[in-house]
C-alpha positions as CSV (number, residue, x, y, z in Angstrom):
1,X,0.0,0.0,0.0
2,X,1.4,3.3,-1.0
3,X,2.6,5.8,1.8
4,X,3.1,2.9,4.4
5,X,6.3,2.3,5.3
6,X,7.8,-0.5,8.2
7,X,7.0,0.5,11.8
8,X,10.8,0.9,13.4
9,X,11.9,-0.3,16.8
10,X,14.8,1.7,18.3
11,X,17.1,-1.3,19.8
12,X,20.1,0.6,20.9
13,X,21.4,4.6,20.3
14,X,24.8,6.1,20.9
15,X,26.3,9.2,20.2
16,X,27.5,8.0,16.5
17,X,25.2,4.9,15.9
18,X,21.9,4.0,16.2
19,X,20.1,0.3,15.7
20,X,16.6,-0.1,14.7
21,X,14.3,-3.6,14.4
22,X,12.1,-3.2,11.2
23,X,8.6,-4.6,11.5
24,X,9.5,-6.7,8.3
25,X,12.2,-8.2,10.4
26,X,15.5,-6.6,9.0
27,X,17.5,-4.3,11.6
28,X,19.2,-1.2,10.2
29,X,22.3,0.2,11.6
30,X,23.1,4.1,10.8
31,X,26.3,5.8,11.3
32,X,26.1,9.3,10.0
33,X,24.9,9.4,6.7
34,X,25.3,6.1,6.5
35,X,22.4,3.2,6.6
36,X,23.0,-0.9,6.4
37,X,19.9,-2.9,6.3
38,X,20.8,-6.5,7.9
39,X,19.6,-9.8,9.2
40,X,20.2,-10.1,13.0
41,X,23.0,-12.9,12.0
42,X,25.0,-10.2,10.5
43,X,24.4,-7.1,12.7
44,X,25.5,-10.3,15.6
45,X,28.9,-10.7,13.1
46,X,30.1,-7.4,12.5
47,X,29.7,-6.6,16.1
48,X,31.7,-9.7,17.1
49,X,34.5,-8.1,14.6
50,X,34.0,-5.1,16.1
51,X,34.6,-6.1,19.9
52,X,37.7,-7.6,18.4
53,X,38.8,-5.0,16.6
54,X,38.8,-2.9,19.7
55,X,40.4,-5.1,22.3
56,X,43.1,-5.2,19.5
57,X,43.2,-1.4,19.5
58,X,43.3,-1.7,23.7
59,X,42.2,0.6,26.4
60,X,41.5,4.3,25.0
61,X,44.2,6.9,26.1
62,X,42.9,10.5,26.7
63,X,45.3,13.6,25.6
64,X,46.7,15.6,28.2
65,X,44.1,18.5,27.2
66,X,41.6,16.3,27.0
67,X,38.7,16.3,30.7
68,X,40.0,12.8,31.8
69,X,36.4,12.6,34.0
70,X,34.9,9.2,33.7
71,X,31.7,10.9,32.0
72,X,33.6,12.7,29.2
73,X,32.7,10.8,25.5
74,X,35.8,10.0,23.2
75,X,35.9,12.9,20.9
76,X,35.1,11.3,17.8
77,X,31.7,9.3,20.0
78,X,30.0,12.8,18.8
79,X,29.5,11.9,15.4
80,X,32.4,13.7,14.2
81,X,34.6,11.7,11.3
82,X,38.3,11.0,11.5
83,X,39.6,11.0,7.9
């Protein structure tokens, strides 16, 4: 039916991400401009490479003028892009 689009589910939102459950049963992930429409065995997969990717990478270290408070986001978790 025209003008009817699938009811969306927020599942999880952060400060650069954002997952959604579809009512047709995909979940989206959107980063910025960017949208991926999934099945839940993939979005499970690329955040399995992505947990490993970060313990790889290892604890975050803030800069020296950096606020070193617990609370403080990394500064790229606001959205911005590091190219």
């Amino acid at each position: 039916m025209l003008g009817q689009g699938c009811g969306k589910t927020v599942l999880a939102r952060g400060p650069c991400a954002e997952v959604t459950r579809c009512t047709c049963g995909h979940l989206h992930l959107a980063m910025g401009p960017v949208t991926i429409r999934v099945e839940e065995d993939v979005l499970r997969a690329i955040g399995m490479t992505l947990l490993e990717a970060m313990q790889q990478l290892g604890p975050v270290e803030s800069s020296p003028d950096e606020d070193a408070s617990p609370s403080s986001p990394h500064p790229h978790a606001a959205g911005g892009w590091k190219q």
